[in-house]
N, C-alpha and C positions, 0 to 999 in steps of 0.2 A: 504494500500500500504506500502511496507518495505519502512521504513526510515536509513538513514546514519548519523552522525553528527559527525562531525571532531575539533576536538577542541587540537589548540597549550595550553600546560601549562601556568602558569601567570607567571607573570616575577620571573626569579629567580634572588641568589644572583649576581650569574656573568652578569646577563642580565643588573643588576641596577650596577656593577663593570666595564659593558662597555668590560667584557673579551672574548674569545671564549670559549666556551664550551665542547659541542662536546658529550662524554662518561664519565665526571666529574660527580658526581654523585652532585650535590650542589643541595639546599633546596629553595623554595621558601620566597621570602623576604614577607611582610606584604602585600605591594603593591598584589605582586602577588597570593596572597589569596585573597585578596578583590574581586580581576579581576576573579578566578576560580568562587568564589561566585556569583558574579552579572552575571556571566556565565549560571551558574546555575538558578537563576532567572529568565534570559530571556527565556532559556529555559523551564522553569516552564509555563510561560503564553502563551507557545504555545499547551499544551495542551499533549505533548507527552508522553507517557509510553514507558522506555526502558525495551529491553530482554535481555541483554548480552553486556561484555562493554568489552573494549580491552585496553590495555597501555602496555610502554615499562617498561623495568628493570630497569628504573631512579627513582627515588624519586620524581622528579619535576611534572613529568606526573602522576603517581599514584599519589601525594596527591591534585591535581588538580579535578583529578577522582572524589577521594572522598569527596570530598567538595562538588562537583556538584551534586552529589547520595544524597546525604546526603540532601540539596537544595530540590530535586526532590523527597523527602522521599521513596526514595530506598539503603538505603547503604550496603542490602546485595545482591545486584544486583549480578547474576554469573559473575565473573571477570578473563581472563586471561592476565597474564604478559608474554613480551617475547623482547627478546634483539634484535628481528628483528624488533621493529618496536623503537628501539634506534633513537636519533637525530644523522647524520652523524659526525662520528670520523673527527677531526681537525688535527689529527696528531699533529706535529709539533707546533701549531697554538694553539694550548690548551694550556689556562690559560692566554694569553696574552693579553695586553691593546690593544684593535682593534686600536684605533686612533695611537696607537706607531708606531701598526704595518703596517696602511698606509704612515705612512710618513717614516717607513724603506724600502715599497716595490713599495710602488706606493696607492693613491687611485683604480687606475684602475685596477689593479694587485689585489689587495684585493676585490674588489667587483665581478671580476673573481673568483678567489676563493671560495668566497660567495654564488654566485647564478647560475652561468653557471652550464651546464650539467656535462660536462664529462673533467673538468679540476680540477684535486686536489691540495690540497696543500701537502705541504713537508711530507712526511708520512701518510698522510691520505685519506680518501675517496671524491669521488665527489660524486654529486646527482645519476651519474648515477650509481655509486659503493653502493649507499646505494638504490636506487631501486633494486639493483640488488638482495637484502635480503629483501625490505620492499615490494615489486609488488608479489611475488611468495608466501607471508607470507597471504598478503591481498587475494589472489583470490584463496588457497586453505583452510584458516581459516575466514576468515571475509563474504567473497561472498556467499560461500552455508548458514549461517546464515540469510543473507537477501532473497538469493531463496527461502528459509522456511519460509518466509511471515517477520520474528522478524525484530525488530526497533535496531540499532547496534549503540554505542558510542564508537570510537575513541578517546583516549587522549593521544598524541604523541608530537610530537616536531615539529620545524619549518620546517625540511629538509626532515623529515621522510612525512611525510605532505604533504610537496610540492610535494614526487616524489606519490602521491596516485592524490593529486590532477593533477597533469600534467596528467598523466593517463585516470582521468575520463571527464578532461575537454578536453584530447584531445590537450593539448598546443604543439607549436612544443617546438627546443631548444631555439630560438630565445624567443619566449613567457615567458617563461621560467624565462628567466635572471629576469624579472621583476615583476615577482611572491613573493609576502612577506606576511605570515600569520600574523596577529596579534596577539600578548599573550590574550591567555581567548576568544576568538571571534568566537565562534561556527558556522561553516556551514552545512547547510543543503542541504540534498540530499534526495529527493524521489523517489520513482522507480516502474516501472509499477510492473508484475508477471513475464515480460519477463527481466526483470533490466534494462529498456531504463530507462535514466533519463527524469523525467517529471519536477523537476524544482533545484533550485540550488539558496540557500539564506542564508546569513550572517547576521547573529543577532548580528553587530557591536553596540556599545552602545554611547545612543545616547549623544545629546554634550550638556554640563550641562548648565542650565537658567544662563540668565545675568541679 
């Protein structure tokens, strides 16, 4: 059965900077190699062989990618890069300390911005502005991939992410709001031959011995 696995980059430096993001192109911190890696591992002991893997034109995503390939001893997996499946543009909102810029706008104002649909911020995209590149990217490059039987890795970003996920799971807007991928936490998706989903599991990592 075609498999899916969706996986957020690990933490970058702006992630551990508390800043927004967006289209910055910044590196992964230590942390967020560690999290790509154990990424990789969990997916190792599931047993999976991938065919063909996908990420944006970030840095963060692609070395995420390849850490897990590499994990998975495939690192010359065929790989396409493409700025459709980018983390949503912040506009405005790029580069800044998130907590400054709650307590300039509002908590509730910023988590609007965040996570709602179809509400941007100051120059930039909302979720639905970035499905509106990352849903038409997905179902004429990624989908006939899994129609043809192959097993597909995703390594994309939080936002880019979420608008694939709302899509497959079906969330409405409301749903939505409270939708948050974890860095490095790979979900899985399998699929009959007609691409019903048959099941839907997150390989969160588990919480260390006390």
């Amino acid at each position: 059965m075609p498999t899916l696995v969706l996986v957020r980059h690990g933490e970058s430096q702006w992630n551990l900077e508390n800043r927004f993001t967006g289209w910055v192109d910044v590196p992964l911190t230590d942390k967020g190699q560690k999290e790509a890696r154990a990424a990789g591992e969990r997916l190792k002991a599931t047993g999976i062989r991938l065919d063909v893997a996908y990420t944006s034109a970030l840095q963060r995503a692609q070395n995420t990618l390849r850490i897990i390939l590499e994990v998975l001893g495939q690192p010359a997996l065929p790989t396409t890069k493409d700025e459709a499946l980018n983390e949503r543009h912040y506009g405005d909102l790029q580069g800044l300390d998130k907590a400054e810029t709650a307590k300039k706008f509002g908590d509730d104002q910023v988590k609007i911005w965040r996570r709602s649909y179809d509400i941007a911020p100051p120059n930039g995209e909302s979720l639905k502005d970035t499905a509106a590149r990352t849903l038409p990217y997905f179902e004429s490059k990624i989908l006939p991939e899994l129609k043809a039987g192959r097993n597909v890795i995703v390594a994309a970003h939080g936002n880019s992410l979420r608008s694939i996920v709302m899509h497959l799971d079906k969330l409405t807007k409301e749903q939505v709001l409270e939708l948050n991928l974890g860095t490095g936490v790979p979900i899985i998706y399998k699929f009959d031959a007609g691409l019903k989903i048959l099941s839907r599991e997150e390989l969160a990592a588990t919480a260390p011995a006390r």
